[in-house]
C-alpha positions in Angstrom: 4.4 16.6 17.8 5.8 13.1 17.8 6.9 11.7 14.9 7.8 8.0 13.7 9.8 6.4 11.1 8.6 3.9 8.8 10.8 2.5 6.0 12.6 5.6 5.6 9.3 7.4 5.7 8.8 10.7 8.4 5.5 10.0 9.8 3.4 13.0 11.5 1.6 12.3 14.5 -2.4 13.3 13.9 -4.5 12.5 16.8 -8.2 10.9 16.5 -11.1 12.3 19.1 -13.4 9.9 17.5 -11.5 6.6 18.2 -13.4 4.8 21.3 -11.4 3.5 24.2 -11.7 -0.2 25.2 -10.8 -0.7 28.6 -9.7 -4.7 29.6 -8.0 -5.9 32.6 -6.3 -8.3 31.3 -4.2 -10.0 28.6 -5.3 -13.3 28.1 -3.2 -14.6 25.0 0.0 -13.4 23.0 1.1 -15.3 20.4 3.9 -14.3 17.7 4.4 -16.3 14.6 7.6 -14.7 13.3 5.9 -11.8 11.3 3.1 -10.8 13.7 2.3 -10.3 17.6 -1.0 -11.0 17.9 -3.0 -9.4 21.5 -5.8 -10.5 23.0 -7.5 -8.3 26.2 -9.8 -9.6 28.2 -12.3 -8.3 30.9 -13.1 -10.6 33.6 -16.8 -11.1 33.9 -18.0 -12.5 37.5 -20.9 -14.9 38.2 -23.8 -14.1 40.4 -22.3 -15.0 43.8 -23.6 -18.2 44.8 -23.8 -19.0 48.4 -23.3 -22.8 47.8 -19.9 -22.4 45.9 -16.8 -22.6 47.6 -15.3 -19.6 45.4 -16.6 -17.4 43.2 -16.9 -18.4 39.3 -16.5 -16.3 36.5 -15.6 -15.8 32.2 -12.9 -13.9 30.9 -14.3 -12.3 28.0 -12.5 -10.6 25.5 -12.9 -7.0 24.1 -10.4 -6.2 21.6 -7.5 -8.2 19.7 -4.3 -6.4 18.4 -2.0 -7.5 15.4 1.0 -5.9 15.4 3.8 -6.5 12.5 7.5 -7.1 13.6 8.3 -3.6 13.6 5.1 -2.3 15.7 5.4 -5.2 17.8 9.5 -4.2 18.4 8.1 -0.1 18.9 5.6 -1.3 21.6 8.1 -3.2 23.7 10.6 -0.4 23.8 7.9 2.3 24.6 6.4 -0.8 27.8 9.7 -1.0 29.1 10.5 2.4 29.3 7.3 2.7 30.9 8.6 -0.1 33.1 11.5 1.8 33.7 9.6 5.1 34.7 7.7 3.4 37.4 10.5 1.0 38.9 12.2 4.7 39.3 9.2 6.2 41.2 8.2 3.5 43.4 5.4 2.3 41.9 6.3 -1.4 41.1 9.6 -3.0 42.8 11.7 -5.9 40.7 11.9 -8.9 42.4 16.1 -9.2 43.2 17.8 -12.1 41.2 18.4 -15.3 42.8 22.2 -16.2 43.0 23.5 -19.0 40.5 
């Protein structure tokens, strides 16, 4: 069982079955205003193909908006780049090598 800290606080980890997944595949907006990280995931939503159109059209729609405090904001970041981390190590995404100065 995982626990967290908050404010001194030891905070059990009790899992939800009844909380619905959102699924989005992409982030359109992330804006921070010193006390909150705000999220905003988007699906994108394509237009009925038009054979006239040089390129397809669409609408990025979004499905779900996420305010995190400082603190939450600072907990995801750490958990996304050990994530990062964990992928770079099996191959899954490569960093792009630094350009000399």
């Amino acid at each position: 069982m995982t626990k967290a800290t908050l404010e001194g606080a030891d905070l059990r980890y009790e899992d939800r079955a009844d909380i619905v997944e959102t699924f989005a595949d992409n982030v359109q907006r992330m804006t921070f205003d010193g006390r909150t990280l705000r999220v905003e995931f988007c699906v994108a939503r394509m237009d009925d193909p038009d054979a006239k159109a040089k390129k397809r059209t669409g609408r990025a729609v979004p499905v779900m908006r996420l305010v995190l405090d400082l603190d939450g904001a600072v907990d995801m970041f750490n958990k996304m780049n050990n994530l990062q981390a964990a992928l770079e190590s099996r191959g899954v995404i490569k960093t792009s090598p630094k350009a000399a100065s």
